[in-house]
N, C-alpha and C positions, 0 to 999 in steps of 0.2 A: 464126154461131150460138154458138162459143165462143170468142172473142177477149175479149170484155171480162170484170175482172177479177168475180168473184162473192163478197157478202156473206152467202151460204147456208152455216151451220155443218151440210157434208156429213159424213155417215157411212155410205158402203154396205153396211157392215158390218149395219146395222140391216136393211137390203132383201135380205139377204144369201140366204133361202129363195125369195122371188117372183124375183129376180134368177136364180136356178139353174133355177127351171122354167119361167119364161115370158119371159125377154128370150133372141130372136134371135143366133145370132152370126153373124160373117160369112158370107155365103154363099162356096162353095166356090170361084166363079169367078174370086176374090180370090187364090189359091192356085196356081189351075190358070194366071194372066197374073203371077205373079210368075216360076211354074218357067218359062211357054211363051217370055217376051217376057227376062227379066234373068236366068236362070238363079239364082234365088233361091228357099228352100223346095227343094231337093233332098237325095235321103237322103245322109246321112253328113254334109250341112253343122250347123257348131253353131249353134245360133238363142238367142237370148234373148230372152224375153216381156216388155214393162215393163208394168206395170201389168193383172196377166192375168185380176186380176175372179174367174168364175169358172172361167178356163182355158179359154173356146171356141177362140181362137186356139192356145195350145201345144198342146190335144187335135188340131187341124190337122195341125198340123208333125210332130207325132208319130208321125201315123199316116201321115205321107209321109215318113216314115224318118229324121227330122231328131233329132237329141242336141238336146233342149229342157231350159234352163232358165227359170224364168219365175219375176215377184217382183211383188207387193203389200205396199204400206203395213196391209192387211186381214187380219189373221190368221183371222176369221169367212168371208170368200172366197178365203182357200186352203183352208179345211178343207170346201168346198163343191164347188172344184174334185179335190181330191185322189179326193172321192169319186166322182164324174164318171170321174174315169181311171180309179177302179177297174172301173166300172161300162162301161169301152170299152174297157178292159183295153188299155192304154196307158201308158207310164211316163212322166213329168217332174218335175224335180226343182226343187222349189219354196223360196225363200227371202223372209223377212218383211222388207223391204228399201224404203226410199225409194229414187227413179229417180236423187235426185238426189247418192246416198254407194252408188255401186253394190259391192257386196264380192265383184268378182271381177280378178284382176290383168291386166294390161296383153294387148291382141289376143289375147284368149281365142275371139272368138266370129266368125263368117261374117255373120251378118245379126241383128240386134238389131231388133224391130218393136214399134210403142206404136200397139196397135187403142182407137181411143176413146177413148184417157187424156190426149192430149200437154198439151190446156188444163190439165189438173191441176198440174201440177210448174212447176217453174222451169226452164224453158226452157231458157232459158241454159247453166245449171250443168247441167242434164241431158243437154243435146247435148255439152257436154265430154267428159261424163263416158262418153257413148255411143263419143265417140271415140275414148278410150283404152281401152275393151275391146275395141275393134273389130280386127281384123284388118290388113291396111294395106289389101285389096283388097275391106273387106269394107263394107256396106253397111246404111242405115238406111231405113226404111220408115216413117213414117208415116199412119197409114190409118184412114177415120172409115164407118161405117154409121148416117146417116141418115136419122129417117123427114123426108118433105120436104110438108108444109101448102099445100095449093094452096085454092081458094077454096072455099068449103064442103064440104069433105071431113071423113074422119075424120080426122085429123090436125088442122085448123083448129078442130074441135071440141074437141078435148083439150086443146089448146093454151089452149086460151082459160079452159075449165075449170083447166090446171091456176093459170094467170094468175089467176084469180078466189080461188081458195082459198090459194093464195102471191106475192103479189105483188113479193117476192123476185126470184121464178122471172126471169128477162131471157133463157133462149137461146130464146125462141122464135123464129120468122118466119125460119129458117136455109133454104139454099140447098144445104147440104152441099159448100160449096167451103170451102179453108182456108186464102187468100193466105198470111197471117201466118207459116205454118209457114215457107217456100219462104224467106222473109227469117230464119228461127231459122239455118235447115240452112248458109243462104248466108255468117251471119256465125260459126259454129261450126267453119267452112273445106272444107266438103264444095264437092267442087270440081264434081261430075258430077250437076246434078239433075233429072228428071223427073218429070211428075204424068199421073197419067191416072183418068181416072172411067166409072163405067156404073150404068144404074138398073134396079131394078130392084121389083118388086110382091111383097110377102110377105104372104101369108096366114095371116091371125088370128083362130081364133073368139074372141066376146065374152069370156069369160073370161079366156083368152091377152093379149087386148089389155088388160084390170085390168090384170091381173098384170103386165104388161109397166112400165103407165104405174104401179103402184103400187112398181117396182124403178126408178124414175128420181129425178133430181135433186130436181124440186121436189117431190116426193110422198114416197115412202117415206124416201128418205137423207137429208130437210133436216124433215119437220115430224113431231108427237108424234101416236104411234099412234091418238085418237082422231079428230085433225082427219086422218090416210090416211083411217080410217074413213068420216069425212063425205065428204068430196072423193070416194074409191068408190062410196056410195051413188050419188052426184048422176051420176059419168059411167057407173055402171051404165044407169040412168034415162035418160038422156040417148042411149047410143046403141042403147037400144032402141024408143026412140021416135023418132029418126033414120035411125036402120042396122043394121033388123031384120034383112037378110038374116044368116044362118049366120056365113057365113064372110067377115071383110072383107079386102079386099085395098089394102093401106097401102103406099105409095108410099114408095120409097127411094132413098137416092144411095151408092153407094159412090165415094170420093175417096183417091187413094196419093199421097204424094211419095215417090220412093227418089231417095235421096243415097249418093254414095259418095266 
């Protein structure tokens, strides 16, 4: 779903409000098999966020006792997060920072986690870079939340809609698996690597689900406000004349690689 390179001149910064209220973050269970299974995400360890969006993951870590730092290229989605923590009354210390010139000195951190972003950056230079803040003992995660399009579903709907109105758009038709990563970690010299995955159903009223696909790549962050507009209307339309019920329940994958 995210391996190939993209031609969409992205700005989340733009999607930066629908993004705060209606995109998902990971679910908890992401959390609760980092501390149960690698002893990662425990209080007192340092963590750092790459690419933290609107902070759902470092508001996580936070509130399981972890010294979080977390950095976006987005100054409009740290000042969305920031207000987020204030509002869970939770501290992390947030810096304006690409993944790939990280500003902090050498094995600063226990576990360093990139939820959602990794296809963003330079790979390469960022897994370096990951490794020299890292700890000697300390560890990288990897990890994606996927909705996943099965055959006439809501997801295969939107997809299609969002394909129609951007033709741009290419990660559709994803599996929520991430080979590519496992070969990043592997050539970056992380010597210890495992992946594990679980799915899981989230539920979204109509609105929630806009908002959700109108905080995504090919809609809100890559095209001009009028044409989110049109493309809105249509999958308003669309899934009330498809998927009247209330509340839809939209298929997902969650996928980790931790290297160490």
């Amino acid at each position: 779903m995210f391996e190939k390179p993209t031609t969409l001149d992205v700005d989340f910064g733009k999607a930066a409000g629908d993004y705060r209220r209606h995109r998902a973050g990971f679910p908890p269970e992401l959390l609760s098999r980092l501390q149960a299974q690698y002893a990662l995400g425990l209080k007192g360890q340092r963590v750092l966020d790459l690419g933290t969006g609107t902070g759902t993951l470092a508001r996580q870590f936070a509130q399981a006792g972890c010294d979080v730092t977390a950095i976006d290229k987005s100054a409009a989605m740290i000042a969305q997060a920031e207000q987020l923590d204030l509002e869970a009354g939770v501290a992390v210390e947030y810096h304006v920072s690409p993944a790939e010139a990280l500003p902090f000195p050498a094995e600063e951190f226990d576990l360093t986690i990139a939820g959602q972003c990794w296809h963003w950056f330079d790979r390469a230079k960022t897994a370096r870079q990951v490794r020299r803040v890292l700890k000697s003992k300390g560890a990288l995660v990897i990890a994606h939340f996927d909705w996943i399009p099965l055959d006439d579903n809501v997801v295969d709907l939107t997809e299609s809609l969002i394909k129609k109105h951007n033709p741009a758009w290419h990660y559709g038709n994803g599996m929520g698996i991430h080979p590519l990563w496992m070969a990043d970690v592997t050539r970056a010299g992380f010597k210890s690597r495992e992946t594990f995955s679980f799915d899981v159903d989230v539920p979204y009223s109509h609105d929630d689900w806009l908002g959700r696909i109108r905080a995504s790549t090919g809609i809100g962050a890559s095209l001009t406000p009028d044409k989110v507009a049109a493309f809105n209307d249509e999958h308003a339309a669309a899934l009330k004349a498809r998927f009247p019920q209330e509340t839809l329940e939209v298929p997902h994958r969650v996928w980790a690689v931790v290297a160490r």
